[in-house]
N, C-alpha and C positions, 0 to 999 in steps of 0.2 A: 504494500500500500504506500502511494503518495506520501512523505513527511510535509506535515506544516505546522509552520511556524508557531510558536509559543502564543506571537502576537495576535495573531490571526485569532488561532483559538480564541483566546483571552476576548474577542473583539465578538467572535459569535456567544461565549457564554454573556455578555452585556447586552449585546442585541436581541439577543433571544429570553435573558430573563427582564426585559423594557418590554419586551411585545407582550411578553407573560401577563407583568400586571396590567402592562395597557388594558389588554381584553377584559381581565378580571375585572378592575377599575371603571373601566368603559362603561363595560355592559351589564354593573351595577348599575353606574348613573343612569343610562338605557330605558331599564329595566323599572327605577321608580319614579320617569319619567311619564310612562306609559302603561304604570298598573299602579292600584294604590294595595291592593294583594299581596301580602309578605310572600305568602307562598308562590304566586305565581314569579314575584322579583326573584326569588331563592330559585325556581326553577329557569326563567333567562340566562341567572345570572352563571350556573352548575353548566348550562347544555353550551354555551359560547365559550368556557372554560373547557372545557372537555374537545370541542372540535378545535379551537386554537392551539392547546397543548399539542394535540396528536398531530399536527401540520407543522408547529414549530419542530418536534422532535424529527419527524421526517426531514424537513429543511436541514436544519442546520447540526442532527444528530452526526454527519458524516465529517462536520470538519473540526467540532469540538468533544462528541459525544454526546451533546446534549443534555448538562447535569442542570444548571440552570437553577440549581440549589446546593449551599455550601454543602447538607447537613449528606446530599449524595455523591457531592467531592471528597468531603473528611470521610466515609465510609470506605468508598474507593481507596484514602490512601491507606488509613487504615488495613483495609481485608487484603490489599497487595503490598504491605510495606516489608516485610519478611522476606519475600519471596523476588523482592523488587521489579516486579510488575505493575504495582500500580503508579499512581500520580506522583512525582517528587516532588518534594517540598518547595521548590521553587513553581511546579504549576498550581500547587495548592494558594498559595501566597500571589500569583498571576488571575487565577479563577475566583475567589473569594471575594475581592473586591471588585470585582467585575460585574460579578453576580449582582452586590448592595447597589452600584452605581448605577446599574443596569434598570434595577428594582425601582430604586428611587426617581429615575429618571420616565418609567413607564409611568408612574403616581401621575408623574409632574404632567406628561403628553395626554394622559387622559383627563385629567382636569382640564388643559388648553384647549383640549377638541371640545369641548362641554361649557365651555364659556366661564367656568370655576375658577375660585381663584386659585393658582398656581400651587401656590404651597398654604394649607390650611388644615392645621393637628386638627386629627380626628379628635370624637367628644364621643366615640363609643368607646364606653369601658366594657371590656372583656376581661376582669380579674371574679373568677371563681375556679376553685378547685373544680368542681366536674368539666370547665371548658380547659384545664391544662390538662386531663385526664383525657379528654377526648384529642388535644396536641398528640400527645404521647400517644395513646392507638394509632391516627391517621400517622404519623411519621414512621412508627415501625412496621405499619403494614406497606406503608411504599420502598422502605428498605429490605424490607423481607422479598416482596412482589419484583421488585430492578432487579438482585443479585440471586434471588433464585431463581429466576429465571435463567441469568448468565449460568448461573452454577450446572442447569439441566438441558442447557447446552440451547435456550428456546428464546435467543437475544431477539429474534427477527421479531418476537412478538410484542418486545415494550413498547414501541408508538404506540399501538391499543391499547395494549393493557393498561399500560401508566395513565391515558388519560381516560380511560374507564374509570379504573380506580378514583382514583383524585371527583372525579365527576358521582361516583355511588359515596362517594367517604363526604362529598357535602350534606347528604342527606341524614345517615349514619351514626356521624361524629355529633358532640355537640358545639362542636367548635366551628364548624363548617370544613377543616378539614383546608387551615394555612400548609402546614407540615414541610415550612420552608421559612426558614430564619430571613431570609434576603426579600421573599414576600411581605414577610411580615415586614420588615423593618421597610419597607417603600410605600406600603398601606399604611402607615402610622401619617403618612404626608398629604394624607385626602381624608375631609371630614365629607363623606361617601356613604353611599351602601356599605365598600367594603371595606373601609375604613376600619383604625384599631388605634384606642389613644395610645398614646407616647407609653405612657404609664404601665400600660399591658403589656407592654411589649416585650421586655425583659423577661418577663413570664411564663409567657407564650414560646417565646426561645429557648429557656433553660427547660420546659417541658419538650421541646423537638429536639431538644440534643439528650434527653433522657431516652426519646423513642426511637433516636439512631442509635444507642447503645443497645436496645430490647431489640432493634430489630436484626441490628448484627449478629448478637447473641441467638437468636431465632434463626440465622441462616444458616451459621455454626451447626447448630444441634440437628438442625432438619435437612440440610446439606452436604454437609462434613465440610474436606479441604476442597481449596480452589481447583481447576484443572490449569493445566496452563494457559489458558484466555486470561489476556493482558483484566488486571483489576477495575482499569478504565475506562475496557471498552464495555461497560456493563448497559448502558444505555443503549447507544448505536454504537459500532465499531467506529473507529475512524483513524489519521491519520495521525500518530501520539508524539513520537517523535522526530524533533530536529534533525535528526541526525540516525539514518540507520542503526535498531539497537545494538547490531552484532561490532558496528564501528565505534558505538562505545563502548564495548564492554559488558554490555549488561543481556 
C-alpha cells in the first residue's frame, strides 16, 4: 500500500472529525427547527448521524483510517504498542489534536450555516451518574465492535457497523451515545440540540476513557491476541507509514 504522509493523515482525521460534528450539530439545529417533537428531533438528529458517519468512514477511512476519535486512537496504540504495530506516539500526539481542532471547528461551521452565533457555551447540563454510565456502555461497545471486528478478520464491515452502532446507541444509551472525547469537547461550543455545557464535559470524558479501558479489556477476553493486522488499521486499512515499514525496521 501507498505511504502517506503523517500530515496528510493528521489533515483527514481534522476534516473528517469537523464534518463529524458539523452533521451532528447541523442536523440538530435542522431538526428543532422543523419539529417541536423531542422524539422526532432525536430521531433527525441519530438517522443524519448514522449516514454521515458511514460516508465519512468510506471517504477518508483509506488515507487516515478513519478514527476520528482520540479515545479509538489511544486504543489502537494501546492494543498495538507491544507488538509495535500500532500508532507511534508521534501519530498519536499528530491525531489527537487534530481530532479536538477538527471537532471544534465542525461546532463553529454548523453554527455559521444556521445563522448562530459562532461560538456560544452550551446551557445543557448533562452531569448525572446514569448519563456517565451510559458514556461508558456506548464507548466500550464501539471499542469492543472496531477491534473485534479487526481481531475476526471482518474490517470490511466497520463503515456499517460503526455507524449502525453509534446510530442504535442514541436510542439505547442515556446519554445519547457522544462516546468520543473530541465530540464532546466541540459540542460544548454550541448552545444547540446537541450541545453539552462546559461543565459536563470533563465528565462525560473521564466516563469515555473508562469505557475505552472496559472495552479493550472486553476484546482481550473475547478475542484473545492480535493477529498480525497492523493495530491501526482497525477502522479502514490505509496507508500508515512514511516510510516502508520493513525500511524502518519495524
Amino acid at each position: 500500500m501507498t505511504a502517506i504522509p503523517l500530515a496528510r493523515r493528521a489533515a483527514a482525521e481534522l476534516v473528517g472529525s469537523a464534518a463529524l460534528v458539523a452533521i451532528v450539530v447541523g442536523s440538530g439545529i435542522q431538526a428543532t427547527e422543523l419539529s417541536h417533537d423531542v422524539g422526532v428531533q432525536l430521531l433527525a438528529n441519530s438517522l443524519a448521524t448514522v449516514f454521515g458517519l458511514g460516508v465519512l468512514i468510506a471517504l477518508l477511512g483509506p488515507v487516515s483510517g478513519a478514527h476520528f476519535n482520540p479515545a479509538v486512537t489511544l486504543a489502537a496504540w494501546w492494543t498495538g504498542r507491544r507488538a509495535g504495530d500500532g500508532p507511534s506516539p508521534r501519530e498519536v500526539a499528530a491525531y489527537l489534536p487534530a481530532q479536538i481542532a477538527g471537532a471544534i471547528g465542525g461546532a463553529v461551521l454548523a453554527d455559521a450555516m444556521f445563522a448562530k452565533p459562532l461560538v456560544h457555551w452550551s446551557g445543557h447540563d448533562r452531569s448525572a451518574p446514569h448519563l456517565w454510565l451510559g458514556e461508558v456502555v456506548a464507548t466500550a461497545g464501539l471499542i469492543l465492535l472496531i477491534f473485534g471486528l479487526a481481531r475476526a478478520q471482518r474490517a470490511h464491515f466497520t463503515p456499517a457497523a460503526v455507524a449502525s452502532y453509534i446510530g442504535a446507541a442514541y436510542w439505547f444509551t442515556s446519554s445519547t451515545s457522544f462516546a468520543n472525547p473530541a465530540v464532546t469537547i466541540g459540542r460544548a461550543f454550541t448552545d444547540t440540540f446537541a450541545g453539552i455545557a462546559p461543565a459536563s464535559v470533563p465528565a462525560f470524558v473521564a466516563a469515555q476513557l473508562v469505557g475505552l479501558a472496559v472495552g479493550v479489556a472486553l476484546v482481550a477476553v473475547l478475542f484473545g491476541r492480535p493477529d498480525a493486522a497492523a493495530a491501526d488499521d482497525v477502522v479502514v486499512p490505509h496507508g500508515k507509514h512514511e516510510h516502508h515499514p520493513a525500511a524502518s525496521g519495524r
